[in-house]
C-alpha positions as CSV (number, residue, x, y, z in Angstrom):
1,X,-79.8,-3.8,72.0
2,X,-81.5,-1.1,73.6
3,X,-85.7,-0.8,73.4
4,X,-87.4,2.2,74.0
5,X,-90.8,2.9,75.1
6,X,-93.1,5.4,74.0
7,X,-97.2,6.9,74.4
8,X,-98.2,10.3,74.0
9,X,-98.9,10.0,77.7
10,X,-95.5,10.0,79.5
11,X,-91.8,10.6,78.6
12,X,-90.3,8.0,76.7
13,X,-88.6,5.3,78.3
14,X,-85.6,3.2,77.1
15,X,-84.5,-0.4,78.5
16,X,-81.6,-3.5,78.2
17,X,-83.3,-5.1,75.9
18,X,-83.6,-8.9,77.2
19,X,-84.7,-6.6,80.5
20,X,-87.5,-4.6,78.0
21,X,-88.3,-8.2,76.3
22,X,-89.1,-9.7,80.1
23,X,-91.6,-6.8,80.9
24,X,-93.2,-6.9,77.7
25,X,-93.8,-10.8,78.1
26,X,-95.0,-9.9,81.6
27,X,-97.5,-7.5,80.5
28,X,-98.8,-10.6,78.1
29,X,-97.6,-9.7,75.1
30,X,-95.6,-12.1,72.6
31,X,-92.8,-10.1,73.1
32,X,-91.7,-9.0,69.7
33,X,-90.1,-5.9,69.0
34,X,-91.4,-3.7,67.6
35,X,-94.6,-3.6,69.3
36,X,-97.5,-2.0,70.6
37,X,-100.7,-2.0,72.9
38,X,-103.7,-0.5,71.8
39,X,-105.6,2.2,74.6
40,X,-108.1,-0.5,75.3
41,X,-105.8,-3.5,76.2
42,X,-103.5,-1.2,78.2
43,X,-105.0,-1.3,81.7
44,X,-105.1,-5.3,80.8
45,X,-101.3,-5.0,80.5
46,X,-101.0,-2.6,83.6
47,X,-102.4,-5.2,85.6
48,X,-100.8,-8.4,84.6
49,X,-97.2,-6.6,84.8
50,X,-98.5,-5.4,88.6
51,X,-99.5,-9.2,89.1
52,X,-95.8,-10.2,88.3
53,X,-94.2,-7.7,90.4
54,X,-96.6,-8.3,93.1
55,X,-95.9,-12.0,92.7
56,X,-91.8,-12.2,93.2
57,X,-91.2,-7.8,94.1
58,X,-87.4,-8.8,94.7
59,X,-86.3,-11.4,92.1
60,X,-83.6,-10.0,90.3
61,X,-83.8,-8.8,86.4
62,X,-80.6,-8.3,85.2
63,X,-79.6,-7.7,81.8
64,X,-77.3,-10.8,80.2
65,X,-74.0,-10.3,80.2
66,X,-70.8,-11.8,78.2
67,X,-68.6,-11.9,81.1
68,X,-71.1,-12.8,84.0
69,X,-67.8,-11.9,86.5
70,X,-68.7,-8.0,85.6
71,X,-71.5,-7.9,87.8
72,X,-70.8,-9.3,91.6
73,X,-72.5,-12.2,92.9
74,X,-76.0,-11.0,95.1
75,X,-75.8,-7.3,93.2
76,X,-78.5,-7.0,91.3
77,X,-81.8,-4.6,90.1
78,X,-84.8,-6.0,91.4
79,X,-87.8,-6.6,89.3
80,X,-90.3,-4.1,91.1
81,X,-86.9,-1.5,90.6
82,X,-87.0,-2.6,86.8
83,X,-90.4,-2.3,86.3
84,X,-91.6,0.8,87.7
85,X,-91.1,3.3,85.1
86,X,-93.2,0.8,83.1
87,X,-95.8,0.8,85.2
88,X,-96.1,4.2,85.7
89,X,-96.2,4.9,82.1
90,X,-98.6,2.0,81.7
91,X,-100.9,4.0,84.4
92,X,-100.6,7.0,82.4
93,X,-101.5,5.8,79.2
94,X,-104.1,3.9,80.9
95,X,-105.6,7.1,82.4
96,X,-105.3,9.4,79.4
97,X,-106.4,6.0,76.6
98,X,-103.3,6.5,74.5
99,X,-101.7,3.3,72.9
100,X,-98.0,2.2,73.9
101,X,-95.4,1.5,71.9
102,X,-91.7,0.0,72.0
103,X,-88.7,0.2,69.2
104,X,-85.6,-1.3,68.6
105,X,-83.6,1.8,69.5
């Protein structure tokens, strides 16, 4: 399953979606897809997904896999590589107060 992102604000953005399910939980949401953040709650959501990042930059968010042996032991995307188009489409929704919204794509 694939989620994808979306504000007026900033090209969409589309994710794994156990990876997109991890940020959206990290921005404080319930995590449920489809969803959405309303202009006001998104510089809330900006910060607590910085506050994660900020809190373990290199831990490793990695989509599951059926056959873990696909993906070599140590290889990995970090979580601050994961999450940045997030937060910079978080930032720019924040500065121009448009919702943010995610899909089942």
């Amino acid at each position: 399953m694939l989620i994808t992102f979306k504000t007026p604000a900033y090209a969409d953005i589309t994710m794994f979606g156990d990876v997109a399910k991890a940020l959206i939980k990290m921005m404080g949401h319930s995590g449920t897809v489809p969803g959405a953040i309303l202009a006001d709650d998104v510089p809330m959501a900006l910060e607590n997904l910085r506050a994660a990042v900020k809190h373990n930059p290199d831990a490793p968010l990695n989509p599951h896999r059926d056959n873990d042996e696909e993906t070599p032991r140590g290889e990995g995307v970090s979580l601050s590589h994961r999450a940045m188009p997030l937060l910079e489409m978080l930032a720019a929704a924040a500065r121009d107060g448009k919702n943010v919204m995610w899909d089942q794509s």
